[in-house]
C-alpha positions in Angstrom: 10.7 -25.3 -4.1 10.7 -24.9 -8.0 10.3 -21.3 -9.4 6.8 -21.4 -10.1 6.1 -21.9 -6.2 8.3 -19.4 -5.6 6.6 -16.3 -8.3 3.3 -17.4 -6.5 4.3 -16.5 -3.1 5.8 -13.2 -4.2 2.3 -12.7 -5.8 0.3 -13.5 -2.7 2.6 -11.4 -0.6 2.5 -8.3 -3.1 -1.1 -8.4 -3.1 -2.1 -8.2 0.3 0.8 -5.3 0.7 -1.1 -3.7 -2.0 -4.8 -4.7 0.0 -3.3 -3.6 3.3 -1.2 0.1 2.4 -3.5 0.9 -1.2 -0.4 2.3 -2.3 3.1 3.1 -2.1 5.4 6.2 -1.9 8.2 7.1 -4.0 11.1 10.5 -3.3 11.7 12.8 -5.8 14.4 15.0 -6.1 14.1 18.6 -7.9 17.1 20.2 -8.2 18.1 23.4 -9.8 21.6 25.1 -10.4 22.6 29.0 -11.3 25.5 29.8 -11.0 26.7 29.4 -7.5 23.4 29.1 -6.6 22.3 25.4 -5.4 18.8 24.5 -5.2 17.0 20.8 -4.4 13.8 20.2 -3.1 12.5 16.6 -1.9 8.6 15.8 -2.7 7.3 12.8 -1.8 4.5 11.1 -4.3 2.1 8.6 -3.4 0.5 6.0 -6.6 -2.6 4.5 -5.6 -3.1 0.8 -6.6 -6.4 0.1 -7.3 -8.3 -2.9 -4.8 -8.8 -5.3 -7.8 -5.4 -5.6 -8.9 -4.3 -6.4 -5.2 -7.5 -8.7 -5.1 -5.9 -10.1 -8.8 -2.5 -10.7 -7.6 -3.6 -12.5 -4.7 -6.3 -14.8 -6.4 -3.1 -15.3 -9.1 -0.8 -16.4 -6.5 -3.2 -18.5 -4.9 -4.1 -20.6 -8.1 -0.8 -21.0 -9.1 0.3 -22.3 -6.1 -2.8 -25.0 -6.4 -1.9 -25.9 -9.5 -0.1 -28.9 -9.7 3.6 -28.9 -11.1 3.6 -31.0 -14.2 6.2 -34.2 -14.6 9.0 -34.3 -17.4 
């Protein structure tokens, strides 16, 4: 399988993760220090990809992989 085949299935598969979840969640670490005092605090945030970029990466993916290879 040549590398062009192979970007196009990552494509197709990170689109419909982004049509199936919408999203994905990151950590985030805070922390604070005074003096002897140690402080952290974990938030979670969520980014929100919007349904035509998944829709994009998908259709993206699918035309590369019809597109024929060309010959040297």
């Amino acid at each position: 399988m040549n590398m062009l085949k192979v970007i196009a299935v990552l494509l197709v598969l990170g689109g419909a993760f982004t049509l199936a979840y919408g999203g994905f969640n990151y950590p985030r670490i805070h922390e604070a220090k005074v003096g002897s005092l140690a402080l952290d605090m974990k938030t979670e945030r969520h980014v929100s990809v919007p349904l035509w970029a998944g829709a994009g990466l998908v259709g993206l993916g699918v035309v590369l992989l019809l597109v024929p290879a060309r010959r040297r």
